[in-house]
C-alpha positions in Angstrom: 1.1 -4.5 -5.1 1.7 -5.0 -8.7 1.5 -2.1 -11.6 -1.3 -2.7 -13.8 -2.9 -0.5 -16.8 -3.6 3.0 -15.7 -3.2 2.5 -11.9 0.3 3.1 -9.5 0.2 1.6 -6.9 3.5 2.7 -4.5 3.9 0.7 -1.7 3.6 -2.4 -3.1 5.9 -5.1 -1.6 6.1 -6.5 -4.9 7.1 -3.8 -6.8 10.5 -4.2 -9.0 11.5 -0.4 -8.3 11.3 -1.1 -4.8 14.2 -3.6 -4.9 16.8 -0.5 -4.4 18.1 -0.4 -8.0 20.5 2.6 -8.4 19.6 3.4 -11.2 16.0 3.3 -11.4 13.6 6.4 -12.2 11.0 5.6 -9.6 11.3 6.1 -6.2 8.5 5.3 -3.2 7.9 9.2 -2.6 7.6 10.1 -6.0 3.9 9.8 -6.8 2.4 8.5 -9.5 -1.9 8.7 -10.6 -4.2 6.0 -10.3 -7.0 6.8 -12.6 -10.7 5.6 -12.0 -12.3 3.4 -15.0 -14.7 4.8 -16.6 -18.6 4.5 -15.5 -20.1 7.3 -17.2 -24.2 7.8 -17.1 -25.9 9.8 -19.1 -27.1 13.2 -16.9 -24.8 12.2 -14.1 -21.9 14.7 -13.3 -18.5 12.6 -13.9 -15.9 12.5 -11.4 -12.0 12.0 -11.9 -10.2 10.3 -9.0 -6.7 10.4 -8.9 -5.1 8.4 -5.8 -1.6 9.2 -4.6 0.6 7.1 -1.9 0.0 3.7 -0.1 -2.5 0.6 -0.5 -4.8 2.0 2.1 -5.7 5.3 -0.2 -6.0 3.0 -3.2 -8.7 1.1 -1.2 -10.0 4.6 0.0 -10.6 5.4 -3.3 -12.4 1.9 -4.2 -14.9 3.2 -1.4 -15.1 6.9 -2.3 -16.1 5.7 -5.9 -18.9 3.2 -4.6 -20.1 6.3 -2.1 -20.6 8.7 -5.1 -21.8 5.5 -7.7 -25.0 5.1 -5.1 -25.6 8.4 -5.1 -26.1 9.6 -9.2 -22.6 10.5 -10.0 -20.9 9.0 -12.9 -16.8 8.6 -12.7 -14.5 8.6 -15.7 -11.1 8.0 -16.8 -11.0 11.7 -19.0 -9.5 14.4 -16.6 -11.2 16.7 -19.7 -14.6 15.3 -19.3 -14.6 15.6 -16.1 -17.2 18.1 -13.9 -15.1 17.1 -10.4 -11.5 16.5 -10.0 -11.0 14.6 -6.4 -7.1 14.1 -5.5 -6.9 11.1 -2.7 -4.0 12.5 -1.1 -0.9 11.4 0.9 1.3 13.2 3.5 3.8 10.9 4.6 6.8 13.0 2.9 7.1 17.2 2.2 7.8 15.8 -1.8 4.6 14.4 -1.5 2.5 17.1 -0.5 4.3 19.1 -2.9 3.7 17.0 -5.8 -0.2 17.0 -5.1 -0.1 21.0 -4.7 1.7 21.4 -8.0 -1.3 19.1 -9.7 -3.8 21.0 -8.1 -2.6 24.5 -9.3 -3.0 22.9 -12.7 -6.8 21.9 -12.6 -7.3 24.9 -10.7 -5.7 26.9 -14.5 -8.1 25.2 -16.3 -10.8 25.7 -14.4 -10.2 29.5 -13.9 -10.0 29.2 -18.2 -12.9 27.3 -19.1 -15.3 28.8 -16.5 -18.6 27.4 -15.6 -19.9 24.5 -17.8 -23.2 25.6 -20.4 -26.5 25.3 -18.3 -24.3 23.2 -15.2 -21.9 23.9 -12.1 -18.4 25.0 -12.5 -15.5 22.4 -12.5 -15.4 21.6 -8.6 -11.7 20.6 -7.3 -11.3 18.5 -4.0 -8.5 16.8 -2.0 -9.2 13.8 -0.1 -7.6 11.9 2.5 -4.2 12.7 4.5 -3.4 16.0 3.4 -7.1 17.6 4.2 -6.9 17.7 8.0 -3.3 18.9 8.2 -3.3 21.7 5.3 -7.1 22.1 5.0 -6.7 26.2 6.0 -3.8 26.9 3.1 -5.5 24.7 0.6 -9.3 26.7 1.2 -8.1 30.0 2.4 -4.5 30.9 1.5 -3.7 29.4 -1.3 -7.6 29.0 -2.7 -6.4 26.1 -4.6 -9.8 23.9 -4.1 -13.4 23.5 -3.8 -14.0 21.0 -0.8 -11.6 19.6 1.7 -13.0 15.7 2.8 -10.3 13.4 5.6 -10.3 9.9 5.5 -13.3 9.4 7.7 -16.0 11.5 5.9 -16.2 10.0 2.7 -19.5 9.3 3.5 -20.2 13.0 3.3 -19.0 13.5 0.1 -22.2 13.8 -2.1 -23.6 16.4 0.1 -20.3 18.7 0.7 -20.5 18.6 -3.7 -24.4 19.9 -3.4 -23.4 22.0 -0.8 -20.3 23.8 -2.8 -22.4 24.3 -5.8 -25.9 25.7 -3.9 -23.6 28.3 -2.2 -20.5 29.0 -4.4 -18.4 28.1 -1.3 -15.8 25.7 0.0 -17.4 22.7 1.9 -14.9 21.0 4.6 -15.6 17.6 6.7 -12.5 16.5 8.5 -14.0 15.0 11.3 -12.0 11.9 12.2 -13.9 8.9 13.9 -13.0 6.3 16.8 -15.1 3.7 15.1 -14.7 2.0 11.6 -16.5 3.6 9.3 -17.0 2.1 6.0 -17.5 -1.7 6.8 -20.8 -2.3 5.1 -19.7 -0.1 2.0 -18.5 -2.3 -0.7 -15.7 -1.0 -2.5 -15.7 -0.4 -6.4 -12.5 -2.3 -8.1 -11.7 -0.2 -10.1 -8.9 -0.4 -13.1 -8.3 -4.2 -11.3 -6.6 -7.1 -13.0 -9.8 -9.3 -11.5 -7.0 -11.0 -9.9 -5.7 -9.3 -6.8 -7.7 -7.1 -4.6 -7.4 -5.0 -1.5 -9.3 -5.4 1.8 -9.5 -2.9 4.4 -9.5 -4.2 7.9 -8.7 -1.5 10.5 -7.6 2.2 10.1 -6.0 4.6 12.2 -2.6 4.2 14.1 -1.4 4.5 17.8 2.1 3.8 17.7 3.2 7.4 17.4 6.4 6.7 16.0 8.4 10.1 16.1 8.9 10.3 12.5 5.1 9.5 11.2 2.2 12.1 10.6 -0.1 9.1 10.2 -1.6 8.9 13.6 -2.5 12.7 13.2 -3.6 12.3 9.7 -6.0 9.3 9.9 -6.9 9.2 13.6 -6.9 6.5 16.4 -6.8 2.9 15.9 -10.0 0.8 15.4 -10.5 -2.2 13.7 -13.0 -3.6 11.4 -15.6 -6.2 12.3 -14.8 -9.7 11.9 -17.5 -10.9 9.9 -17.8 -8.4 7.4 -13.7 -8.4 6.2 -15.2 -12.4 5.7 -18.1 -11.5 4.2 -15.8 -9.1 1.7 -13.2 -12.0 0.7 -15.9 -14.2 0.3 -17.8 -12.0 -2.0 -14.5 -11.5 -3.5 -13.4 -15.3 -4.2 -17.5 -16.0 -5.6 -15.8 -13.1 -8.2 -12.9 -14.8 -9.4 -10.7 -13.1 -7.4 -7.6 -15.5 -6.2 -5.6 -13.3 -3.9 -6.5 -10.4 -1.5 -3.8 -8.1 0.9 -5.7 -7.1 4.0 -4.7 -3.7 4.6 -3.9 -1.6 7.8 -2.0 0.8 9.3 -0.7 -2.0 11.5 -2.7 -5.3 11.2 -0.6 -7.0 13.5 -2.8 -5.0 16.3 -6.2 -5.5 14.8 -8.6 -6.9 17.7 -12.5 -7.1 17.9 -14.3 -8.4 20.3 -17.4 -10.8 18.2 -19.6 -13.1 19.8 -18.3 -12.9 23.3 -15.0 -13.9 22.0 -11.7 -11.1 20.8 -10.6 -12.4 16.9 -7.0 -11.1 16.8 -4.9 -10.9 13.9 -3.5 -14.5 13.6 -7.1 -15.8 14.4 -8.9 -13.4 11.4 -6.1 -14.5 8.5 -7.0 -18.2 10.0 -10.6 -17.7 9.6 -9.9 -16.0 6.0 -8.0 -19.3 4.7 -10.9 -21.0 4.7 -13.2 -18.7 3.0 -11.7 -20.2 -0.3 -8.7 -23.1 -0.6 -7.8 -20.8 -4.1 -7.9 -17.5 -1.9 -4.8 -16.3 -1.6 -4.0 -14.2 1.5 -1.5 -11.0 2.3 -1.2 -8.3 4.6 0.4 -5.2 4.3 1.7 -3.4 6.9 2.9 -5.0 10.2 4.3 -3.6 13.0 7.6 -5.9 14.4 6.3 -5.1 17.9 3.4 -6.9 17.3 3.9 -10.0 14.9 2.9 -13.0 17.4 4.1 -16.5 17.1 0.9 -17.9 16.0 0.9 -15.7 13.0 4.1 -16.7 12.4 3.5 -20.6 12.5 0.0 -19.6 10.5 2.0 -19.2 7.5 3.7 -22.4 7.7 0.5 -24.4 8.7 -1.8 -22.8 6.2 -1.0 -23.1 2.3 -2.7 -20.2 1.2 -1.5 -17.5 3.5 1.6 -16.6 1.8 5.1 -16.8 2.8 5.5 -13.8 3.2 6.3 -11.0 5.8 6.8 -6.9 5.2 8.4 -6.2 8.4 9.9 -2.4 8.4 12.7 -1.9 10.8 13.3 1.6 10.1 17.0 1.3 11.0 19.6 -0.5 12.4 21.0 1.0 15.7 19.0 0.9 18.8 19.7 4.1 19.8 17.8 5.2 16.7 15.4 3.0 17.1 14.7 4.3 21.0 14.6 8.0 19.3 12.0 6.8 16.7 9.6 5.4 19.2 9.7 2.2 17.3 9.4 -0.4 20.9 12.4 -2.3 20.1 16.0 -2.5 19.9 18.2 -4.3 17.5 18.5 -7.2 19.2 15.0 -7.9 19.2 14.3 -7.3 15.8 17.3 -9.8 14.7 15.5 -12.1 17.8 12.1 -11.7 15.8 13.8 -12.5 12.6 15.4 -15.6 13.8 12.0 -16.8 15.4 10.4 -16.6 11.5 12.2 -18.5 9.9 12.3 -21.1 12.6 8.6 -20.8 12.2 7.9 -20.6 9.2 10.8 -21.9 6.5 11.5 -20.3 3.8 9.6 -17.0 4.6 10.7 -14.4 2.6 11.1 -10.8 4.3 10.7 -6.9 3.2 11.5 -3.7 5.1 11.0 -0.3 5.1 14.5 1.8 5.8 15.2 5.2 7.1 18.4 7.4 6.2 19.5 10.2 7.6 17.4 10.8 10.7 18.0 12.8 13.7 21.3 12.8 15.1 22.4 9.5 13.2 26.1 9.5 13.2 28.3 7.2 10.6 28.9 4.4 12.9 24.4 4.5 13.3 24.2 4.2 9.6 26.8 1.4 9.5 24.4 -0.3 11.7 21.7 -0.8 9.4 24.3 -1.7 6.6 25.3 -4.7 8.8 21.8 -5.4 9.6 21.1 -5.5 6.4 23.6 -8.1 5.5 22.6 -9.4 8.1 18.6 -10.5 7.6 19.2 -10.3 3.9 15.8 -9.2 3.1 14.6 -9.7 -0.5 14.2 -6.4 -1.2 13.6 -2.9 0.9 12.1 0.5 0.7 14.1 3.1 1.2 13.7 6.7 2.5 15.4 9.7 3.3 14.0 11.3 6.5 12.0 14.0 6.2 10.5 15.9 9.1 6.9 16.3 8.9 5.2 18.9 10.9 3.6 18.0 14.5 5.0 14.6 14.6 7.1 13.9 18.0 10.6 14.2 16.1 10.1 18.0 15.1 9.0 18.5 17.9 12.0 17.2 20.2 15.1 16.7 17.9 16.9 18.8 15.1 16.7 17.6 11.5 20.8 17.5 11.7 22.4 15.0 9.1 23.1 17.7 5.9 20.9 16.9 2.8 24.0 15.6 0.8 25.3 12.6 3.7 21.2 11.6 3.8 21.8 10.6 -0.3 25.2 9.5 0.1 23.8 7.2 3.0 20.6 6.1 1.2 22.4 5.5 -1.8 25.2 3.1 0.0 22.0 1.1 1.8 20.2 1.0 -2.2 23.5 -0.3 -3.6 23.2 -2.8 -0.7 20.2 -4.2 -0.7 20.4 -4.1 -4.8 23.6 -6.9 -4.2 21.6 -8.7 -1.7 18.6 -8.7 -3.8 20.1 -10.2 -7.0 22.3 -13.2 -4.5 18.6 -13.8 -3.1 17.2 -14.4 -6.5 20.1 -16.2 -7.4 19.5 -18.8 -5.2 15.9 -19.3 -6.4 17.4 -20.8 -9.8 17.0 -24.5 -10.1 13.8 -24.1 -8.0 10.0 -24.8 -8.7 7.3 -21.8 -7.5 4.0 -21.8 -8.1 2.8 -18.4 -9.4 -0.6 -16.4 -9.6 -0.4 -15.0 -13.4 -1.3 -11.4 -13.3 -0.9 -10.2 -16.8 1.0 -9.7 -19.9 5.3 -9.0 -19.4 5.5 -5.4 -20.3 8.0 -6.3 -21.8 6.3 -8.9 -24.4 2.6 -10.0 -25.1 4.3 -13.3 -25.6 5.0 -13.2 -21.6 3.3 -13.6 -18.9 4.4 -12.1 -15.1 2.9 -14.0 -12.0 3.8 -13.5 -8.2 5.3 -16.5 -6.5 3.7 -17.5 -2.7 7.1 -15.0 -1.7 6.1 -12.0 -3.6 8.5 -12.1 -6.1 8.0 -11.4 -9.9 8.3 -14.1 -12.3 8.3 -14.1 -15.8 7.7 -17.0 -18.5 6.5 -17.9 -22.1 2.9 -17.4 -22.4 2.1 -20.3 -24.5 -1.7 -21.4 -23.2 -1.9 -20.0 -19.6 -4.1 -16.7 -18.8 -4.5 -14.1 -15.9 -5.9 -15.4 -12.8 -4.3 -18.9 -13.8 -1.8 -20.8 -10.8 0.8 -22.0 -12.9 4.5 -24.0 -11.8 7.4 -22.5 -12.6 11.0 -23.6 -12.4 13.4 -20.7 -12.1 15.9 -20.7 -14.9 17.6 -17.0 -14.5 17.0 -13.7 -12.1 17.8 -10.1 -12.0 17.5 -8.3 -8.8 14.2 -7.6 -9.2 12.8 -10.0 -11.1 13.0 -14.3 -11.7 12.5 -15.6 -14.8 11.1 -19.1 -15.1 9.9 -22.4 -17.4 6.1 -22.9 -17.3 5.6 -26.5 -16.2 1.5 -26.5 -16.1 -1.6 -25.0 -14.2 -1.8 -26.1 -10.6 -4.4 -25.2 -7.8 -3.3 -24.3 -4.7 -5.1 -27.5 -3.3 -2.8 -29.7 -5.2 0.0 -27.5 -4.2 -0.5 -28.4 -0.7 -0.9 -32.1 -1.2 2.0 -32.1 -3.3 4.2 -30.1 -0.5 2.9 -32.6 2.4 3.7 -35.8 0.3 
């Protein structure tokens, strides 16, 4: 997802950063705050959300806002003002945590300075989401750091663990995680949105169990969200202006739910979601390889507004690796899987999550995902160092064994990679014509506009008369590795996109 005013979004697909520039500042496990607009009501207690990590917290967040909206709480953008500070947190990665811990000792200052506000409760502090369950006993009782501890599947609960905290001065805890969905009739606050581009939960939970990931015990079993209310959401959505939504899971290649005596699967619910609007654009975020069927595959070819466009994380190159991160496949099939895409669907364009440095990877291992690399040629990757994360299958059963300096000299060879690989990608966009969704201004000039094309990729062009939310034809003049730059040729809908592409 794209970076708008006020709100960092890190896993987003889209994201120039994420391209594996040497030399840029941000990395994926470096967090960044999303701050919550502001909605203040007069006698309501104001609540400051700040959302750390992937696309599903930032959609967490969207519902934890609506939950305390409907029950007399006022949010605002003003840490200062605020009388709750809620951090939505993530867990993926030990920086992580430690980057939400550090925040936390600094509201937790303040509030041991100010004290209690004149005639109301004192500044209450909370942590949301993937952290609470796994560190909810040093956060309350060690290191007394917060006020309320809430897991992804109690938001619900929120309003009355607040009242509860202040009645009795205590610490109020609901971690309880559920086998069912749990917020499908809540609709989510957009906050801080470009009115463009918005996210849509579908399923939650994971039950892959891949060695390296904490997920599974951080947000619970899989379970997937009725049918008809994801439709109802994007339709609600589309009535609103919006043009493009990512449906958002853990692993939506696996959602499944049984409606009306019949099982929806995922192909079948992004089929039924292209014709909720023909100017409804559609994306999904993330997919497991293991998982990603032919008819989803052919779905993007057959259906215009389901974009050509795939995040498919491999994790690594070897098989042997792959084997000891649980990931279900080996090389071979991956590359297989690969080949059937683009057979599929022409001219799809491919992203990838990359691991360096995990257990027991030898040099020859790592060389393995540099020729896979060159190999697929994604358009761009994200990029970690392994990091062991308690309770997960690989602490468990291997040693964390590749020395801190060969994991950066390693990630740093696959970033200088895929930064190459990147920039000959967008090289050979030049000359062509994409049609792009305009999301805002250029930061780098109001007399620019940025739009992502139908493969995710950034363009940039002279504003001249065109406006956000605005399809408009682009012919690719010029291209850095992370972003195209492009001639404005004139609005087009997606409808006349698709005649245009079958004639």
């Amino acid at each position: 997802m794209q970076v708008i005013p006020d709100i960092e979004i890190l896993d987003d697909p889209g994201r120039a950063p994420a391209r594996g520039r040497a030399g840029a500042s941000w990395k994926p496990e470096e967090l960044d705050r999303a701050r919550t607009t502001s909605m203040e009501a007069e006698g309501h207690r104001r609540v400051y959300i700040e959302t750390y990590g992937c696309q599903m917290n930032v959609s967490d967040s969207e519902i934890v806002a609506s939950v305390l909206r409907e029950n007399g709480f006022g949010l605002t953008r003003n840490e200062e003002e605020a009388d709750v500070v809620l951090l939505n947190t993530c867990a993926i990665r030990e920086n992580a945590e430690q980057k939400v811990r550090r925040r936390l000792r600094d509201f937790r200052r303040r509030k041991r300075a100010s004290g209690s506000a004149a005639g109301g409760p004192a500044l209450r502090l909370g942590v949301l989401g993937c952290m609470a369950e796994r560190l909810r006993a040093r956060l309350l009782e060690e290191e007394q750091l917060v006020d309320l501890v809430v897991g992804p599947d109690a938001y619900r609960d929120l309003p009355r663990l607040l009242h509860e905290t202040d009645d009795t001065g205590q610490a109020a805890v609901n971690v309880h995680l559920s086998r069912e969905e749990t917020y499908a009739d809540i609709a989510p606050i957009r906050y801080d949105t470009n009115g463009v581009s918005a996210f849509v939960s579908i399923m939650r939970g994971c039950d892959n169990m891949c060695s390296f990931c904490v997920v599974p015990f951080t947000r619970g079993r899989e379970r997937s969200r009725p049918a008809s209310s994801i439709l109802s959401e994007c339709a609600r959505l589309a009535e609103a202006g919006y043009k493009e939504v990512t449906v958002l899971g853990q692993n939506v290649n696996s959602y499944r739910f049984e409606e009306e005596g019949a099982c929806v699967d995922f192909a079948e619910l992004l089929r039924r979601i292209s014709f909720v609007s023909p100017e409804l654009r559609i994306r999904y975020s993330t997919s497991h390889p293991k998982d990603c069927s032919d008819d989803l595959l052919r779905l993007h070819r057959e259906r215009r507004n389901v974009c050509n466009y795939i995040h498919l994380p491999v994790q690594h190159g070897n098989s042997e690796v792959l084997e000891r991160m649980r990931r279900t496949y080996s090389r071979e099939e991956y590359l297989a899987l690969v080949e059937r895409a683009r057979a599929l669907a022409p001219g799809i364009s491919l992203s990838t999550d990359i691991i360096a440095g995990f257990c027991g990877e030898t040099e020859a291992q790592h060389r393995d995902t540099l020729s896979l690399m060159e190999a697929v040629r994604y358009d761009y990757a994200y990029t970690f160092m392994y990091s062991e994360r308690p309770d997960t299958y690989a602490a468990r059963k291997y040693k964390d064994d590749v020395p801190e300096d060969v994991k950066k000299r390693r990630l740093g060879e696959i970033i200088a990679l895929q930064q190459r690989i990147s920039l000959e990608r967008n090289q050979e966009e030049v000359g062509r014509e994409h049609v792009a969704l305009v999301e805002g201004e250029s930061k780098r000039s109001d007399r620019q506009l940025c739009g992502r094309t139908d493969t995710n990729k950034m363009v940039v062009f002279d504003r001249e008369a065109y406006a956000t939310g605005d399809y408009v034809r682009v012919r690719i003049t010029g291209c850095t590795s992370a972003t195209l730059l492009g001639d404005p040729l004139g609005r087009e809908t997606l409808l006349e996109c698709a005649a245009s592409a079958a004639a």
